[in-house]
C-alpha positions in Angstrom: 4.3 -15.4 -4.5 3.5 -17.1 -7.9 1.2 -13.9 -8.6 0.7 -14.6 -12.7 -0.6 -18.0 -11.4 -2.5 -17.0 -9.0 -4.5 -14.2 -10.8 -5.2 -16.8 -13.4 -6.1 -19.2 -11.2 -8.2 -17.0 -8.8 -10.6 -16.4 -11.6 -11.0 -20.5 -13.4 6.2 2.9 -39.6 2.8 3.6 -40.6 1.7 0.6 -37.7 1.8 2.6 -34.9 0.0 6.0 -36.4 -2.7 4.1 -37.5 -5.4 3.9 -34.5 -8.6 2.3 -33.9 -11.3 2.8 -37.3 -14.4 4.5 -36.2 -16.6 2.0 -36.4 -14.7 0.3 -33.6 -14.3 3.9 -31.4 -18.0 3.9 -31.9 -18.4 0.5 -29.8 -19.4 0.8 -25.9 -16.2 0.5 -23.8 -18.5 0.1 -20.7 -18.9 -3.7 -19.3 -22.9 -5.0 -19.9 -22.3 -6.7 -16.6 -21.3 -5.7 -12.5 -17.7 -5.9 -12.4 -16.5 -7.7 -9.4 -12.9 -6.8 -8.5 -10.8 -9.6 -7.2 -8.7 -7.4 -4.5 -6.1 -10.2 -4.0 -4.8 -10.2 -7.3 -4.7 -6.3 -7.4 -2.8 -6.7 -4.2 -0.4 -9.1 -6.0 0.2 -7.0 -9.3 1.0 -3.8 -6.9 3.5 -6.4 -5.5 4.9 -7.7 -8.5 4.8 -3.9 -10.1 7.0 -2.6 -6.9 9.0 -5.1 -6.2 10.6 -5.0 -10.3 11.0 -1.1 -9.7 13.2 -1.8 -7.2 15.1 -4.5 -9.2 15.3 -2.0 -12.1 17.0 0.2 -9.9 19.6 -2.7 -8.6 20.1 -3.4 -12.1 22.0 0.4 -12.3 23.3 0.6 -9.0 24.9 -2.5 -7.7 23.5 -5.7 -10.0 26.7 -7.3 -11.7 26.9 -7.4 -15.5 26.4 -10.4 -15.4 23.4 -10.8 -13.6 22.0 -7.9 -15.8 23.0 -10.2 -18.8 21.4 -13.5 -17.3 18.3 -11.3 -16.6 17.7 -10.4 -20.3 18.8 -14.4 -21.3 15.6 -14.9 -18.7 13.1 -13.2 -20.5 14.2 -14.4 -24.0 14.0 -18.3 -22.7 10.4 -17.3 -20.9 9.2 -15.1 -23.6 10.0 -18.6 -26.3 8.2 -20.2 -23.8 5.2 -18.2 -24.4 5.4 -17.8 -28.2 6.9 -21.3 -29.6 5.8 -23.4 -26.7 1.9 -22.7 -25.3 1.1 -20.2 -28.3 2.2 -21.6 -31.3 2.6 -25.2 -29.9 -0.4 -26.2 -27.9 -2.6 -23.6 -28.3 -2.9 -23.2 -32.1 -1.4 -26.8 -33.3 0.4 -25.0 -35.8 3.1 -27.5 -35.6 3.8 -30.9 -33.7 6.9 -31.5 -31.4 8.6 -34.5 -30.2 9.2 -35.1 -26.5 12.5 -33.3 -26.1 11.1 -30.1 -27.5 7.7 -30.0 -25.6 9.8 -30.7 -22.0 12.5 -27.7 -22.9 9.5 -25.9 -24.1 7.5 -26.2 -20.8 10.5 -25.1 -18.7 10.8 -22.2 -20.6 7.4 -21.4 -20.1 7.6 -22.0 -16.4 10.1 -19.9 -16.5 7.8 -16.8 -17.9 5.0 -17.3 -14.7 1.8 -17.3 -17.3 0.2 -20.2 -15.4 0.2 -23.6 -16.2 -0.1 -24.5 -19.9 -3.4 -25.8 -19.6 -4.7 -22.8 -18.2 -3.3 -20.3 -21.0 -4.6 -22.5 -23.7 -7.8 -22.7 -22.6 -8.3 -18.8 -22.2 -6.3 -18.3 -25.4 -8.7 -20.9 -27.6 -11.9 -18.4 -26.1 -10.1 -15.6 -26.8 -9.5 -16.3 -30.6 -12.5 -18.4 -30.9 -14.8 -15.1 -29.5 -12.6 -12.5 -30.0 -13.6 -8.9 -28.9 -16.9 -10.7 -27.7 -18.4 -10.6 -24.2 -16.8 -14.0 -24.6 -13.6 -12.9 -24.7 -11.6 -13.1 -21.8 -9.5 -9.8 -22.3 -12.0 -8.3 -25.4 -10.4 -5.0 -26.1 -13.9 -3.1 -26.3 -13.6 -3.0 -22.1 -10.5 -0.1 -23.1 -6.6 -0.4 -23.1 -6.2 -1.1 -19.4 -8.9 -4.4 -19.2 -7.4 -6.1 -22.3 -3.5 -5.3 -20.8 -4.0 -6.8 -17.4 -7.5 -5.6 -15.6 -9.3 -8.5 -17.1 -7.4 -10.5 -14.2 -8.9 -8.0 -11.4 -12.4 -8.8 -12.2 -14.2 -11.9 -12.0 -14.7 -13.7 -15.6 -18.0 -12.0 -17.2 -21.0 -15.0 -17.8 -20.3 -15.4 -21.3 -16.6 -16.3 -20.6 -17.2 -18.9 -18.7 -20.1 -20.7 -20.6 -18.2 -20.7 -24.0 -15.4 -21.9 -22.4 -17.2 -25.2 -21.5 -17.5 -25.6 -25.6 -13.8 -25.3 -26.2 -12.3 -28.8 -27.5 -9.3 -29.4 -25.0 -8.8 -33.1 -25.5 -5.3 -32.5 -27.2 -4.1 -30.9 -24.3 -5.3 -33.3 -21.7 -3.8 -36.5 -23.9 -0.6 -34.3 -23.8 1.4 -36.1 -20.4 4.1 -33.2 -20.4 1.4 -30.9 -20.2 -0.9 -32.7 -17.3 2.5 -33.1 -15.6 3.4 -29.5 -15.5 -0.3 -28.9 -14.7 -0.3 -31.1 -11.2 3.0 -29.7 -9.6 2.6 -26.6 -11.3 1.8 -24.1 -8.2 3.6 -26.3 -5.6 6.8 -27.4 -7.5 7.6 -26.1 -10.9 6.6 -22.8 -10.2 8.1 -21.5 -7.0 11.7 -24.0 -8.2 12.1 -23.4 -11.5 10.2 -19.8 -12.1 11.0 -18.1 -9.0 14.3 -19.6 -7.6 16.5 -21.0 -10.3 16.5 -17.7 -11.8 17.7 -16.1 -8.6 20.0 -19.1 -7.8 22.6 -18.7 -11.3 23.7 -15.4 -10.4 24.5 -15.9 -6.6 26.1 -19.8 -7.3 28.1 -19.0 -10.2 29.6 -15.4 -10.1 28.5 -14.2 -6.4 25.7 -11.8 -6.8 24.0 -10.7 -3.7 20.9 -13.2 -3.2 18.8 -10.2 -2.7 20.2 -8.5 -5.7 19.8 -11.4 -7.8 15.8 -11.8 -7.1 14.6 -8.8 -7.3 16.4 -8.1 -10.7 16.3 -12.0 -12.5 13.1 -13.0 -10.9 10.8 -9.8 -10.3 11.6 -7.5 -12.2 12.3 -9.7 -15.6 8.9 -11.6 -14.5 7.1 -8.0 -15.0 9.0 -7.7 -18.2 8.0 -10.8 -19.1 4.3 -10.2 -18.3 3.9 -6.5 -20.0 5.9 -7.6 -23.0 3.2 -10.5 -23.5 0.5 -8.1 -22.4 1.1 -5.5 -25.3 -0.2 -8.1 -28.0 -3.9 -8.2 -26.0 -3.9 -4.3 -26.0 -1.3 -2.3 -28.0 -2.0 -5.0 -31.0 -5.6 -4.9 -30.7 -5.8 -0.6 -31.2 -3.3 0.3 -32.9 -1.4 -0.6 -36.3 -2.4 -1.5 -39.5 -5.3 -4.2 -40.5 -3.4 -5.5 -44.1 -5.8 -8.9 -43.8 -9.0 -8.3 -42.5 -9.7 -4.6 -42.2 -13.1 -5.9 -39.7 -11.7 -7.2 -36.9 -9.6 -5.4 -34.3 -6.5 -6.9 -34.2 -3.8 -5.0 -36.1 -0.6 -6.3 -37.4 2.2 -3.5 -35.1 6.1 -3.8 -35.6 7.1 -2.6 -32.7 5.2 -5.5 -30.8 6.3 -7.4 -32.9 10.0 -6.5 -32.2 9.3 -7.0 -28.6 7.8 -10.2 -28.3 10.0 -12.3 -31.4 7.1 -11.8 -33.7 4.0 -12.0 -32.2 2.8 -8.2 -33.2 2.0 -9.5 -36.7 -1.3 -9.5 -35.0 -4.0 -8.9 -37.9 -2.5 -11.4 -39.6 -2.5 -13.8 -36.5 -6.6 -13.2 -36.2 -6.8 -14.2 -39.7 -4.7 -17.1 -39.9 -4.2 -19.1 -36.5 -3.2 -21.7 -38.1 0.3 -20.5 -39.9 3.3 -21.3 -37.2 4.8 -17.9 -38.6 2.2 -16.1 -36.9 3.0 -13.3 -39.7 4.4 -13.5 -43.5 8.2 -14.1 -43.0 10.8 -12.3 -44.8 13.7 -12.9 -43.0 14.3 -13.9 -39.0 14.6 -9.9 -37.5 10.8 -9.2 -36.5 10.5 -13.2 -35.6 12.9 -14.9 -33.5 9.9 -17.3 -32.5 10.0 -18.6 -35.9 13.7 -18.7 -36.2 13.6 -20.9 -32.9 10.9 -23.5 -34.8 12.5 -23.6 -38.1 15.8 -24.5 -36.2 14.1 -27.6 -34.5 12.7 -28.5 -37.7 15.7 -28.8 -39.3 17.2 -31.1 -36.3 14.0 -33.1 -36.0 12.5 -32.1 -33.3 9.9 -30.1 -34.7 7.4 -30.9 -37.5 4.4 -30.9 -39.5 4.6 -27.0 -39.9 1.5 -25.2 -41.2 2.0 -22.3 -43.1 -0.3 -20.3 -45.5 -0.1 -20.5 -49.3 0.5 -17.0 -50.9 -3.0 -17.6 -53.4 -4.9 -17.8 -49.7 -2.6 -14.5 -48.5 -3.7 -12.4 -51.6 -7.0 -13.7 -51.8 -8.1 -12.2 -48.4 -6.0 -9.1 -49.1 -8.0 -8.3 -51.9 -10.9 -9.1 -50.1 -10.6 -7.2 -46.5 -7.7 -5.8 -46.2 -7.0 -2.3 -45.5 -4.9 -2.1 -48.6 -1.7 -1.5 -46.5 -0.2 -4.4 -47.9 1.2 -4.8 -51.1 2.2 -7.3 -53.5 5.1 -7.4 -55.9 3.1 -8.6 -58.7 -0.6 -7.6 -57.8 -3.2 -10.4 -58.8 -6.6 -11.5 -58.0 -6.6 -15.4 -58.9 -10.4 -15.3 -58.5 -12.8 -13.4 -56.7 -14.0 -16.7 -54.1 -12.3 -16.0 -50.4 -11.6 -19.1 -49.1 -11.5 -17.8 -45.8 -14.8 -17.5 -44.2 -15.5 -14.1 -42.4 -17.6 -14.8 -39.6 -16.3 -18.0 -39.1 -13.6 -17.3 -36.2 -11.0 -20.2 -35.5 -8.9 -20.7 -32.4 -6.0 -22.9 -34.6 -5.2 -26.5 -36.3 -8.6 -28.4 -35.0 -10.9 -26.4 -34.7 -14.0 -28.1 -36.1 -15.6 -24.9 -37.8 -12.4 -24.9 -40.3 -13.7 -25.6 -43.7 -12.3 -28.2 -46.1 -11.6 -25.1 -48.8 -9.5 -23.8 -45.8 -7.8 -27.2 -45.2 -6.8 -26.7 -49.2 -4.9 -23.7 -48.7 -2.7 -24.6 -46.1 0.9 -25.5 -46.8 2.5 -28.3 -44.5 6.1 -29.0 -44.2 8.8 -31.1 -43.0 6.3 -34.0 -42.5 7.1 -36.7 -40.4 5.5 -39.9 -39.0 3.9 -39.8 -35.5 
């Protein structure tokens, strides 16, 4: 019943008002290639989908406060999981952590049901790397539904699966807590700590009905988890503002933001994959993800933080953004953008990042390997 897996597996404020630019509605939404539906994980999604009505409803008519409580502590822990673990962490390299933190961090992404680590990283360095692209594992041009979860009912298109061969994954395979989580993944981790553990808390500790207790901590806050992740490939690919780089479809949207502990800031993301922030930070509201980092920073267990200095920030402002973002005190420093359009960048490593890039970026709390 590990149905995220399995799909994944199976196939190797003025934000929200402001929609798609026209040059992008003028792009094709129809697929250049025979889609090939994968009617086993359709199957499993109906499941999953049905099975986290139900629990919704138990979670009005008999779930214990408690249980209802633990649920939503759930899909905080998973959705960390997702955004300062196999995001931020492994996938972009925006910062380095030390064992302790990169165990907790796997659990908690266990916990969310993405697939193994390995896995998500790979799709997500394609997706960044060839963004919107036949290349693109969920490009947005395919229409709201594909980039939300239909790209996991078709097979991969051609393109996906050739570029994906060119993605440098060495850091992940060097990585034992990730190979780990990657060989007992589907047969262990999965089913004990994703699907049961959940389930177990409630019925141990304050005597919740078993059944009660799975269908509202594991299925239905698995499909939370799931759509709330989702919405950044779709909802923050069509609609928001595009403050950083007006010519590419991702789109910086607070209420995605809000959602997911700061992953919405989605324009800005696309621009800078590097920044561990994912988004300028003014305080912790719109970013819990970040709040979560800075906190193991300051205890040691995370470091090397990459951030973005603010002459790089206004720099590309000035050069392609939609002039939705604005600066206290408005100044070009000089008219050379030293970020290179054209030149997309999955994070930290990526050898197409230019030394002029390298320049810009701000590191911090720096510690020894």
């Amino acid at each position: 019943m590990q149905v995220q897996a399995i799909v994944q597996s199976e196939i190797t404020q003025e934000e929200v008002k402001t929609s798609v630019p026209t040059k992008f509605k003028d792009e094709s939404s129809k697929p250049q290639y025979k889609w090939e539906l994968i009617w086993r994980n359709i199957i499993l999604y109906i499941i999953m989908h049905l099975t986290a009505l139900y629990g919704l409803i138990l979670v009005f008519v008999s779930a214990k406060v408690l249980t209802t409580v633990w649920t939503w502590f759930m899909l905080v822990v998973g959705l960390q999981g997702i955004t300062s673990g196999v995001h931020r962490l492994w996938t972009h390299r925006s910062y380095k952590a030390k064992l302790p933190l990169r165990i907790l961090l796997c659990i908690f992404q266990t916990i969310a049901l993405q697939n193994h680590i390995y896995d998500w990283v790979t799709d997500h360095r394609v997706h960044h790397k060839y963004v919107d692209t036949d290349a693109d594992p969920h490009n947005s041009k395919r229409g709201f539904f594909f980039c939300h979860m239909g790209w996991l009912f078709v097979k991969k298109h051609k393109d996906v699966i050739e570029k994906t061969k060119t993605i440098d994954l060495r850091d992940i395979e060097a990585d034992p807590v990730v190979m780990f989580q990657k060989k007992y993944y589907h047969l262990v981790l999965a089913p004990l700590i994703g699907f049961l553990f959940p389930a177990w808390v409630p019925w141990y500790f304050w005597n919740e009905n078993f059944v009660t207790s799975f269908f509202v901590a594991t299925m239905f806050r698995y499909a939370l988890t799931t759509n709330c992740t989702f919405l950044v490939n779709s909802v923050a690919h069509m609609y928001g503002t595009r403050p950083y780089d007006k010519n590419i479809r991702p789109t910086d949207n607070v209420p995605v933001t809000v959602i997911t502990g700061g992953e919405g800031w989605h324009n800005y993301h696309h621009t800078f994959p590097w920044d561990y922030k994912t988004g300028e930070l003014g305080n912790y509201t719109t970013n819990t993800s970040t709040a979560l980092i800075d906190f193991m920073a300051k205890i040691g267990w995370a470091y090397d933080l990459k951030t973005v200095s603010e002459d790089m920030i206004m720099k590309r402002v000035n050069r392609t953004g939609d002039g939705t973002r604005k600066f206290d005190n408005h100044q070009v420093v000089d008219d050379h953008d030293h970020h290179h359009e054209g030149d997309n960048l999955w994070g930290w490593g990526d050898e197409d990042m230019k030394d002029e890039d390298l320049s810009y970026v701000k590191i911090t709390h720096r510690k020894a390997e």
